[in-house]
ZATORNU-800592 format. One line per field, with one value per residue (C-alpha): x, y, z; residue in one letter. Coordinates in steps of 0.2 Angstrom, whole numbers. Layout:
! ZATORNU-800592
east = X_...
north = Y_...
up = Z_...
guvo = a_...
***
This chain:
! ZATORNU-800592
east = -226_-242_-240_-224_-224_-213_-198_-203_-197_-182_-176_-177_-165_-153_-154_-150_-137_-129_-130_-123_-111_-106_-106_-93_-83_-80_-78_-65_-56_-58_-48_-36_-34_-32_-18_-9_-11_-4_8_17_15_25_38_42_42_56_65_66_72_85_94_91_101_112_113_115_131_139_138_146_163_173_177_164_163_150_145_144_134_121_119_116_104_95_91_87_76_67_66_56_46_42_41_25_20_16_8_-4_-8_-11_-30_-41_-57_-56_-49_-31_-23_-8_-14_-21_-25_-41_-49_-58_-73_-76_-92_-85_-97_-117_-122_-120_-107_-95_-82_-63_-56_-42_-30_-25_-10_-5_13_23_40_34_27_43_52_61_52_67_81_95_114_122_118_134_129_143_146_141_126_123_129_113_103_108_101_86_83_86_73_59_61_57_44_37_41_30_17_17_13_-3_-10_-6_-22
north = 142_136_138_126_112_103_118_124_107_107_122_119_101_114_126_110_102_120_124_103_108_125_117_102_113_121_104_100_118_114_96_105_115_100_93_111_111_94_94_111_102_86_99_106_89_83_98_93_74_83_92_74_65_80_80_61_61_75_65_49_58_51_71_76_75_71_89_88_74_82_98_88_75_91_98_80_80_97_92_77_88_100_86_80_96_99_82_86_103_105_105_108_117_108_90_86_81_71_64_50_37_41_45_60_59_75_77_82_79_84_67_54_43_57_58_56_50_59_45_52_45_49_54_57_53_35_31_37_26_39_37_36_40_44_48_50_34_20_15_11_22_10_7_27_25_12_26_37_25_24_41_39_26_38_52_37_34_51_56_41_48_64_56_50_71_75_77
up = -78_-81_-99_-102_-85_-94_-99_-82_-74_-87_-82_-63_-66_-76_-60_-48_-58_-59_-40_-36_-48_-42_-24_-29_-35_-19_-11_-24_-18_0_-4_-13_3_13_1_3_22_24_12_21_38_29_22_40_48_32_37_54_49_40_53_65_51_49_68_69_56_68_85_75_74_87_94_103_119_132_132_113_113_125_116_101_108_118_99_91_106_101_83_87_98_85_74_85_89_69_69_82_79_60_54_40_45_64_57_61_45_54_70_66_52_43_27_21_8_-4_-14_-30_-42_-43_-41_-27_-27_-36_-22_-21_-2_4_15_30_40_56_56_72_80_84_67_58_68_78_97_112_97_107_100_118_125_127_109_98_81_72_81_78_60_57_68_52_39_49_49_30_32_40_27_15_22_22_5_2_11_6_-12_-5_-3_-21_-31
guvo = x_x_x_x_x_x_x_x_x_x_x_x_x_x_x_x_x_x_x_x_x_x_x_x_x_x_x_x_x_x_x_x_x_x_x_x_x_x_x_x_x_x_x_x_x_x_x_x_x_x_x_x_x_x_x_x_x_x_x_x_x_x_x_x_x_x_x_x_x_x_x_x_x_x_x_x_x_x_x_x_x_x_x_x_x_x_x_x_x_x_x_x_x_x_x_x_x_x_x_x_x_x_x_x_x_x_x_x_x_x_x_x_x_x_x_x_x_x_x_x_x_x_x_x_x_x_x_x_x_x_x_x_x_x_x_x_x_x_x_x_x_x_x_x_x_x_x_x_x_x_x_x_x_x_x_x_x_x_x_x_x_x_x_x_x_x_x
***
C-alpha cells in the first residue's frame, strides 16, 4: 500500500462501488418482493369482487326468496370480510402493503438519489366503494342491478391499482 497510495485508493472506490452495487441490488429484489406480495393480496381481494358480482347478479332474479337473499348477503358479507381481512393483514418485512395510503423508497443504485418509490394504496371494502353493500334490503332490482355495475366499478378500480405494483 505504501508503494502505490494512489492504486491503493482506486481499488478501495472499486471495492465500495461493488459492495453499493451488490447492496442495491438486494433492495431492487426486496421491491420486487413487495410487488409480488401485494399483487397476490390484490388477486385474492379480485377474486373475492368476483363472487360479490357473481353473487350480486344471482339475488337480482326475481326467485329467491327472503331466505335466499340472506344466505347470499351472509357470503357477500364474509367476502367483504375477507376482502378487509387480506387488506389489513398483508406485510412486506413488517409494513402492510394494503392498509393504508403510503409510499415506499428503495435504494436501487450505489449512489444517492438512485431510488424507485413504490405507491402504496390502501385498499379495503370502504375504498372500493363496497362499505354497507347490502342485496337483501327493500331496494328495487334495479337499484341492485346499478349495485352490480358498481361492483364492476371497484374491480376497475383495482385492476387500476394493481398497475401501480408492476415494476
Amino acid at each position: 500500500a505504501k508503494d502505490d497510495a494512489a492504486g491503493q485508493a482506486i481499488a478501495n472506490r472499486f471495492t465500495s462501488n461493488i459492495k453499493g452495487l451488490t447492496q442495491a441490488a438486494r433492495n431492487a429484489n426486496d421491491g420486487i418482493s413487495v410487488a409480488q406480495t401485494t399483487e397476490g393480496a390484490l388477486s385474492e381481494i379480485n377474486n373475492n369482487l368476483q363472487r360479490i358480482r357473481e353473487l350480486t347478479v344471482q339475488a337480482t332474479t326475481g326467485t329467491n326468496s327472503d331466505s335466499d337473499l340472506d344466505s347470499i348477503q351472509d357470503e357477500i358479507k364474509s367476502r367483504l370480510d375477507e376482502i378487509d381481512r387480506v387488506s389489513g393483514q398483508t406485510q412486506f418485512n413488517g409494513v402492510n402493503v394494503l392498509a393504508k395510503d403510503g409510499s415506499m423508497k428503495i435504494q436501487v443504485g450505489a449512489n444517492d438519489g438512485e431510488t424507485i418509490t413504490i405507491d402504496l394504496k390502501k385498499i379495503d371494502s370502504d375504498t372500493l366503494g363496497l362499505n354497507g353493500f347490502n342485496v337483501n334490503g327493500k331496494g328495487t332490482i334495479t337499484n341492485k342491478a346499478a349495485t352490480v355495475s358498481d361492483l364492476t366499478s371497484a374491480g376497475a378500480k383495482l385492476n387500476t391499482t394493481t398497475g401501480l405494483y408492476d415494476l
